[in-house]
Structures are given as structure tokens and as C-alpha cells.
Backbone bond lengths (Angstrom), bond angles and torsions (degrees), N, CA, C in turn:
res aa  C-N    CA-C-N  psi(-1)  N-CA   C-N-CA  omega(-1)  CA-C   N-CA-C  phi
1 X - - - 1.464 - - 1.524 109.02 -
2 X 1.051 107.24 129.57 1.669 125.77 -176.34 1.726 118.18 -85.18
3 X 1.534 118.52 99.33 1.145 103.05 170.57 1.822 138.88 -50.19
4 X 0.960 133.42 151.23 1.253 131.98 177.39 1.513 122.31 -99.64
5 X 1.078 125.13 117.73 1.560 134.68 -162.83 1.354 81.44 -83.47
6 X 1.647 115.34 132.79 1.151 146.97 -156.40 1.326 122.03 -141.07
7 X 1.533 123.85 82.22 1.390 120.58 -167.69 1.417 117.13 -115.11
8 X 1.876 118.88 144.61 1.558 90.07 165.96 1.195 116.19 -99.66
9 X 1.645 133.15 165.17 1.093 160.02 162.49 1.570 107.47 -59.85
10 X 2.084 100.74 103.10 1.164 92.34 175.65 1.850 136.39 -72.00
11 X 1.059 110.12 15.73 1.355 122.69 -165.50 1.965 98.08 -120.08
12 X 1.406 128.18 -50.91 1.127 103.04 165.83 1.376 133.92 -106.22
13 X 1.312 106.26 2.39 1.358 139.02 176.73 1.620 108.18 77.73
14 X 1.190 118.17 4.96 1.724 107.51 -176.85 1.904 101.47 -80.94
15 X 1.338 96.32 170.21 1.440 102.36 -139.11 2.100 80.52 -110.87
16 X 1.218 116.86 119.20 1.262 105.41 -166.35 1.975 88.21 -128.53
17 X 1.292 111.69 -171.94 1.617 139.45 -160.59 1.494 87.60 -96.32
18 X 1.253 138.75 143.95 1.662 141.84 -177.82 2.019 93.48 -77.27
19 X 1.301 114.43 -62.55 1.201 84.73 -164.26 1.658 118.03 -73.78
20 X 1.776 123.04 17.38 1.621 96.78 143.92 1.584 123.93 -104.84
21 X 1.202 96.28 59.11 1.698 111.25 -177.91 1.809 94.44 -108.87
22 X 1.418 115.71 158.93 1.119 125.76 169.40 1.616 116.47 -142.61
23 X 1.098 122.28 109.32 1.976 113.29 -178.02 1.765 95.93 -57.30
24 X 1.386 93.89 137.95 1.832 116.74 160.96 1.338 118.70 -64.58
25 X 1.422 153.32 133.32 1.550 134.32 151.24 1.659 95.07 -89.25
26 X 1.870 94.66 154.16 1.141 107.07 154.83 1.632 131.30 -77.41
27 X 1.235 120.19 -139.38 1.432 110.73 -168.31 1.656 107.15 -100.72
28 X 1.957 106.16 -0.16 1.642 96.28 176.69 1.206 96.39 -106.96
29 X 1.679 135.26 10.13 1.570 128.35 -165.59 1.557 97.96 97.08
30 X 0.561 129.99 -33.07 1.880 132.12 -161.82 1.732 87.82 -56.03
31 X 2.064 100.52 137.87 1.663 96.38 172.76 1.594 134.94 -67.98
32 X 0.929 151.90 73.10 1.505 164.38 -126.73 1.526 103.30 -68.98
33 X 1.565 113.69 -63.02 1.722 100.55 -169.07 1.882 88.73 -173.34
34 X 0.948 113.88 159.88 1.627 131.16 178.56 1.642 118.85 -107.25
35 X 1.676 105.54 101.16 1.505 120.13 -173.98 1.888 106.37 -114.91
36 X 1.029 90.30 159.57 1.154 100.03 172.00 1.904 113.70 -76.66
37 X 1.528 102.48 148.87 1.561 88.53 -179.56 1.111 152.33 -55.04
38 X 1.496 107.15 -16.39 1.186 113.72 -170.02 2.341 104.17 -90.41
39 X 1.143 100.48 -12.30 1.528 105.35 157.67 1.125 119.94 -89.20
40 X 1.769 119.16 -28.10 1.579 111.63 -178.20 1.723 94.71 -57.50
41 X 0.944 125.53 -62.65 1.888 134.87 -175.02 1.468 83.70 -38.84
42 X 1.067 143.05 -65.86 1.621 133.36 -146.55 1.817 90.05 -67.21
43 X 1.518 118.50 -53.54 1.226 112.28 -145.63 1.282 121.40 -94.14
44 X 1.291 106.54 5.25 1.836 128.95 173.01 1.569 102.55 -118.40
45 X 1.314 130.83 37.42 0.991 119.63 162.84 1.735 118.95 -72.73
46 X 1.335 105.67 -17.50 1.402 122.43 -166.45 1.284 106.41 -108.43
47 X 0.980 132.74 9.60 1.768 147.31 170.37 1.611 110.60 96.53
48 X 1.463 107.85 -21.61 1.870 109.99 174.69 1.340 90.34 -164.01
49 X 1.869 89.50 169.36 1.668 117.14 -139.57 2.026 79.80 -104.61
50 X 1.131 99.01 152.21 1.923 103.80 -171.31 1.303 116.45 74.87
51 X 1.459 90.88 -167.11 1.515 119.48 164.57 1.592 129.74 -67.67
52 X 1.207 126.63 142.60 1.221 108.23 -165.18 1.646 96.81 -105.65
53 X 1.301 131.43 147.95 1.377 132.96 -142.26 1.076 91.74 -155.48
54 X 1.788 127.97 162.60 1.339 146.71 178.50 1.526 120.35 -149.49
55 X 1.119 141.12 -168.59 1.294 133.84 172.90 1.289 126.63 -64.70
56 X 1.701 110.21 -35.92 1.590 110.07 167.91 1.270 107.53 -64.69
57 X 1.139 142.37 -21.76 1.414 127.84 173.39 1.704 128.32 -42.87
58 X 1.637 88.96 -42.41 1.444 112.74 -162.83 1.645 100.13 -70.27
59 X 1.405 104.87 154.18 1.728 114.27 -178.19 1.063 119.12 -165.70
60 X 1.521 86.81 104.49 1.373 131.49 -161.24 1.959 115.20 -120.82
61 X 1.647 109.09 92.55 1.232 107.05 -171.14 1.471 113.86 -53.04
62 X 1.136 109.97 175.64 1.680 121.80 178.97 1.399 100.42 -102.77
63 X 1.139 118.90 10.45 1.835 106.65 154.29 2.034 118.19 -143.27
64 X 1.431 67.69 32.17 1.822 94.15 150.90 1.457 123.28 -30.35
């Protein structure tokens, strides 16, 4: 008998089987976070999962 990898869904918290999980991308493709499916559909309705961000975002001192 085969255990079942058993994760919860950080967005609705129900506790689902790993392979019906799907990772989100954000808005450059990059993998964002691991939901269950029925939130991946909620959270890619907009083409990526978050905020959409660019290089000025980033902050990065000058004595890095």
C-alpha cells in the first residue's frame, strides 16, 4: 500500500493529494508558490500569481 503525499493549500488551507497541486508563475514566468487547483484557476485568472513588479522594484544597495 502506497502512501499519499498530503499537502495543505496555502491559500485555502484544505489539505489536498500533491499531485492535484499546481505551482503559480509570476508575471516574468518565475515559479511563485504551490496551490491546490481549484485556487491555481482563481489565481491565474490575470495571466500571473501576485504583484506585477519590474527592476525599480528591486533594492539593491550600492555597497552590496
Amino acid at each position: 500500500m502506497e502512501e499519499k503525499d498530503m499537502r495543505i493549500c496555502p491559500v485555502c488551507g484544505k489539505e489536498v493529494e500533491r499531485n492535484d497541486m499546481n505551482f503559480t508563475r509570476d508575471c516574468h514566468g518565475i515559479t511563485f508558490r504551490l496551490v491546490c487547483n481549484d485556487c491555481w484557476e482563481k489565481l491565474m485568472e490575470k495571466g500571473y500569481d501576485g504583484e506585477y513588479y519590474s527592476e525599480a522594484d528591486e533594492c539593491i544597495d550600492e555597497d552590496y
